[in-house]
N, C-alpha and C positions, 0 to 999 in steps of 0.2 A: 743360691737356689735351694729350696728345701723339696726333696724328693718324699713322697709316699708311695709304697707298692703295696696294688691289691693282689691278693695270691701268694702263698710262699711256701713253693715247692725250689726243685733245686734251682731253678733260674734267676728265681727272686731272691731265694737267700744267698747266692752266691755274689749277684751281683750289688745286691745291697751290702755285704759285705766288702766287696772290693772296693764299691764308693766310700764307705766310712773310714777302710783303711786311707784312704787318699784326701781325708778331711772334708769329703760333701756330706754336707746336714741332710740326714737319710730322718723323717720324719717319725715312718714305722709300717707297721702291717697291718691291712685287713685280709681277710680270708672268711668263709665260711666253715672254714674248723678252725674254732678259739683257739684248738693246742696248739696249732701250724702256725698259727700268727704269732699265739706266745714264745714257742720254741726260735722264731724269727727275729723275734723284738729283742730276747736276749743273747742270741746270737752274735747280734750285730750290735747291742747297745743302743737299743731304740726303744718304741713303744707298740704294743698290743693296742687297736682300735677296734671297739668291739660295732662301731660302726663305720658304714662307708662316706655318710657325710663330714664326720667330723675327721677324717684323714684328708677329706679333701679342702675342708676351709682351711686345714694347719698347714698344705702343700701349696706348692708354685708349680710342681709339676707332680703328675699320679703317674706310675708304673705300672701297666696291668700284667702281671707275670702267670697267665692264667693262660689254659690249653688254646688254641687256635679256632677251636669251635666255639670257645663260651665268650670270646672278647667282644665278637657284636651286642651280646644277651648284656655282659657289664658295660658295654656303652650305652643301653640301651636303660640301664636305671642311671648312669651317670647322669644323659640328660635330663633328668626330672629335679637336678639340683642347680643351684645358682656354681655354673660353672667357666662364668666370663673371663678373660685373658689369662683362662687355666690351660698349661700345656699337656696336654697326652699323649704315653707312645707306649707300645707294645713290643714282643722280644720276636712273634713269629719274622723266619725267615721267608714264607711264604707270602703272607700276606703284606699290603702297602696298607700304608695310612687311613685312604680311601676307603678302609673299615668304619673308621669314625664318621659314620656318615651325617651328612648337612651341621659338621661342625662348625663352619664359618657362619650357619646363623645363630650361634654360639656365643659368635665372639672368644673361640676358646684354637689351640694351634695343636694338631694332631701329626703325629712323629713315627715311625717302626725305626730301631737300634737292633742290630742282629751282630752278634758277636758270633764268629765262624770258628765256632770253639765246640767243643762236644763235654755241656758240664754233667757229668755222671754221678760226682759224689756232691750232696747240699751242704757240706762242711768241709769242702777241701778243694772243689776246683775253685775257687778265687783265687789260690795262691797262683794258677797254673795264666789266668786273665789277662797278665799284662802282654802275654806272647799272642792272643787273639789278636788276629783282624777284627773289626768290627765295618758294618755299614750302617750307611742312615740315609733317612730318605722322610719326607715331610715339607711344611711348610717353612718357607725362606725366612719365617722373622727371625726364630730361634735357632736355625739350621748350623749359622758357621759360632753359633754359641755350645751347640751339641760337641761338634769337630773338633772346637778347640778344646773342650773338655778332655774327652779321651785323647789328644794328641799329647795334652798335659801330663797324661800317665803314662805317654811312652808307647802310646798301642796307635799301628796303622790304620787310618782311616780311610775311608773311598763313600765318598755322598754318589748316591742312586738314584735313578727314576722310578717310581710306583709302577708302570709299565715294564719294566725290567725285574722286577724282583720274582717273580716266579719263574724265570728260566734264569736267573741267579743261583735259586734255591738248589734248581732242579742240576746245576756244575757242582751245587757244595755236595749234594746227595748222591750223585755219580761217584765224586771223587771219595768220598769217604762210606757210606753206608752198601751201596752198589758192588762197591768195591772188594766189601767182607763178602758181598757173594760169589764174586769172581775166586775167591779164597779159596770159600769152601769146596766151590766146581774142583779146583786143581785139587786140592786135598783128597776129595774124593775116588779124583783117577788116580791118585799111587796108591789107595785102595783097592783100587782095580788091579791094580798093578801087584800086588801082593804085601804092602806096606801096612804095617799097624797103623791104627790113628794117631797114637803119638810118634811114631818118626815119622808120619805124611808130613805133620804138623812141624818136628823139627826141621826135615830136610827143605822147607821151602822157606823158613824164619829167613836162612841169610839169606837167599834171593830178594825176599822182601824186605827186607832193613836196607841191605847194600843201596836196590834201586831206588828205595825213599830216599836214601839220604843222596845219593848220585842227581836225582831230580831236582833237590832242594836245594841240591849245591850247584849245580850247573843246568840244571833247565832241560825239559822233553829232549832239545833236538840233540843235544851234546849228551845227557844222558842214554840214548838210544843204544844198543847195542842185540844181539842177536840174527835169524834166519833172514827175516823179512827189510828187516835195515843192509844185513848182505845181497840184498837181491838172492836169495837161496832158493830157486825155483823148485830142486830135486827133494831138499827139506821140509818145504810147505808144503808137496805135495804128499808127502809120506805123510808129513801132522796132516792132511784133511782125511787122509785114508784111512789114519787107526781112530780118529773119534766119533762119536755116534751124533746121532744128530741135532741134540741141543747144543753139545757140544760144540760141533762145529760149527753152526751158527753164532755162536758168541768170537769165537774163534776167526770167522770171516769179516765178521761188523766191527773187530779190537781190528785186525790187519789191515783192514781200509785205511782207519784213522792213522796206523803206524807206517803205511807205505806214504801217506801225506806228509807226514816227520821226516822220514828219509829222503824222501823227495826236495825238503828245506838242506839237508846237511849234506843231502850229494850232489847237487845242481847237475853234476857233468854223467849221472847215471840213468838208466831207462829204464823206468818201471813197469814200462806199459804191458808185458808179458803176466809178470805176477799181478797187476791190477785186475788183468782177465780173467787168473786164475781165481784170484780173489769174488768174484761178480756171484 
């Protein structure tokens, strides 16, 4: 299969680079900035297209590695080419295939691949690639040809429904971006507390390392530890008492979901006291 990607910011270059490390014939780049495309092509050992037709006669399948807003706008000059039993997919996590719209009168098979990877650097997370999840979601011809692909590389796959993929998105965005805000809240209050910003920031690293890695190694319910997994009624009530009120709202709405964890690992315990408190 010979791959073209239009676009080549860090998503495309990265992952056109992890494809070519892996031996898929990565055709090349288009972009509407020459140097991005150039800086892409020789990246990766490919080629600069200084048009979008001519990437697309030399591919079997087109890449559009281009922001989430403009992928309707590029499907929308793709179909003015002869673009019959051509495949396309995109990298948004948000969006489903279903962006390609009335592809099937096309004759062409429309795909999204979303690797659950956070690539930040365009010349260095490829190395990091092979440890991503990836989903994919599209049409069935090419579908368990996509799967096998990246299963080939070693990286776990899970095929989705287009109907799923936005409250997909919205567990990966919890889990990771949402997450750095929960951070900074806490950091915040040992500010409060009389804490410089750099030891807020140290004193909570190993909190946070220990329970990533505790979670990753044994899962929510076995990693669980702390007040609200003891049933600590006299504790959560003192934490609702000294924080303000954003605070404590994030505070109530995390303890909900954590009295349902404990609730899994303590079977023979009764929450229902602190559930109230929680309300």
């Amino acid at each position: 299969m010979n791959i073209g990607f239009i676009g080549a910011g860090k998503v495309g270059v990265s992952l056109g680079k992890y494809l070519t490390e892996r031996g898929v014939h990565v055709t090349g780049y288009y972009s509407k900035n020459p140097k991005s495309a150039q800086e892409a092509a020789n990246f990766t050992n490919t080629r600069r297209y200084e048009k979008i037709r001519y990437l697309v006669e030399d591919s079997d399948a087109v890449f559009l590695s281009v922001p989430d807003g403009v992928i309707a706008k590029v499907w929308e000059q793709l179909k003015m080419l002869p673009i019959e039993n051509k495949i396309f997919s995109h990298f948004s996590g948000s969006l489903s295939s279903n962006i390609f719209s009335d592809i099937s009168r096309y004759h062409a098979y429309g795909y999204s691949i979303h690797p659950l990877f956070a690539i930040n650097d365009k010349y260095n997370s490829y190395k990091e690639l092979s440890h991503a999840f990836f989903t994919i979601e599209g049409h069935e011809a090419y579908l368990n040809d996509f799967l096998r692909l990246f299963q080939s590389f070693g990286n776990p796959v899970e095929v989705i429904s287009a109907e799923n993929k936005i409250r997909y998105h919205a567990s990966a965005a919890m889990a990771s971006n949402l997450y750095v805000g929960l951070v900074s809240m806490c950091e915040q209050m040992l500010i409060d507390c009389g804490f410089t910003a750099v030891n807020a920031h140290r004193a909570l690293a190993p909190l946070i390392h220990g329970n990533a890695e505790n979670i990753i190694a044994y899962g929510p319910k076995d990693a669980l530890t702390g007040p609200v997994e003891r049933n600590d009624l006299s504790t959560v009530l003192d934490h609702l008492g000294a924080l303000r009120a954003e605070e404590k709202e994030v505070y109530q709405v995390l303890s909900r979901q954590v009295v349902k964890v404990a609730c899994q690992k303590h079977k023979d315990r009764d929450y229902k006291v602190l559930e109230d408190i929680l309300k």
